[in-house]
N, C-alpha and C positions, 0 to 999 in steps of 0.2 A: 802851308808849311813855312811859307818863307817867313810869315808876322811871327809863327813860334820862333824859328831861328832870331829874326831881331829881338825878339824880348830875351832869349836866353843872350844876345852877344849884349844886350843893355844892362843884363842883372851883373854879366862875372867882368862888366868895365871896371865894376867898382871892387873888387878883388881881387887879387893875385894868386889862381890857384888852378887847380884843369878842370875840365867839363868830363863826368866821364859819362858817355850814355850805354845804356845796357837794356839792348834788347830778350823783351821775353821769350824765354826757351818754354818746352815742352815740362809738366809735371814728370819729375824724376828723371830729366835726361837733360844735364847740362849742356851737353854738349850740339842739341838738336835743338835749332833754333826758327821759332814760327815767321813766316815769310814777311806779314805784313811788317812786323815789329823790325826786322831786321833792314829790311830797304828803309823804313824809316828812318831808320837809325843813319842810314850810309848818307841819305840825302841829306838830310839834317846836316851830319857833321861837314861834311860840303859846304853847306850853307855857311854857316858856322866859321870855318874855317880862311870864305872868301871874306866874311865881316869885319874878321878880328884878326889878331895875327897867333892866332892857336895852328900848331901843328897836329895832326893826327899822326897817333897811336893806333897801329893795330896790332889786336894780339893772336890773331890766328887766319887763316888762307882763305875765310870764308869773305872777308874786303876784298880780296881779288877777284877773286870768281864772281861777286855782285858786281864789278867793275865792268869785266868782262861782258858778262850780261847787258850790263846797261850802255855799254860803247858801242855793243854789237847793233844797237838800233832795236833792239827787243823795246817793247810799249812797255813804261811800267804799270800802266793800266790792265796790260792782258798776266803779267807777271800775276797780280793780284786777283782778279778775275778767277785766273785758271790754279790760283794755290788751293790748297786742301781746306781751310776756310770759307774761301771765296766760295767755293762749288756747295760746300754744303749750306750756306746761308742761303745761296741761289734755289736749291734742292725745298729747302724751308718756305721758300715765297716773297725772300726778303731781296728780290733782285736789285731793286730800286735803291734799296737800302747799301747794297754793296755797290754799286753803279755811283753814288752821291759819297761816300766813303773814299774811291779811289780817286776821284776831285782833286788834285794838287792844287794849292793857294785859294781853296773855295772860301776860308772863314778870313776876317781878318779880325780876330780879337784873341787875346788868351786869357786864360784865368789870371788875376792878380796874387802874389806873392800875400801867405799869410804868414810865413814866419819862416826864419833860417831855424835847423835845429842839424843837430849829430847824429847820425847814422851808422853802427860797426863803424865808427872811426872815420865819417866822410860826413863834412856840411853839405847838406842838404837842404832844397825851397821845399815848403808845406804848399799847394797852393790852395787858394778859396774854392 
């Protein structure tokens, strides 16, 4: 996670504009947000945030409560593990598969940028 954080603080050096990340919620419930994508999201912007000199934006109570969690000394290994995904992929036989998933800093490489484009009104990277 941390090569993804450097390539995103290396792409918006060269712009002047916010990073927004937006974790995947649940089909049809905005407001119920899936666990893996969310702690992603928080570490990320951490990351991110220690790189560059971007301030984080939150726009609702669920940044604190992952805060909390994660100050508390909770593993974010067993966070993932024991989410509603984790268990059923485990359930499937894909244990391995979610065990090498929860890996923090396991890859170091990211896909390459295929192109900027516009998005509902936000630049957006295409990647490869």
């Amino acid at each position: 996670m941390s090569f993804v954080a450097q390539e995103i603080s290396r792409l918006t050096a060269k712009i002047t504009s916010d990073i927004i990340l937006i974790p995947a919620g649940y089909h049809d419930d905005d407001d119920n947000y899936t666990l893996e994508d969310w702690i992603t999201a928080v570490i990320l912007a951490e990351k991110i945030s220690k790189m560059t000199s971007y301030q984080i934006e939150v726009k609702d109570d669920f940044w604190k409560r992952t805060q909390t969690i994660l100050k508390n000394q909770t593993k974010i290994e067993d966070l993932l593990k024991n989410s509603k995904n984790g268990i059923y992929l485990q359930k499937l036989g894909f244990e391995n598969d979610v065990n090498f998933s929860i890996s923090l800093d396991k890859i170091n490489n990211f896909l390459k940028v295929k192109k900027w484009q516009n998005f509902n009104g936000l630049r957006c990277v295409e990647l490869e």
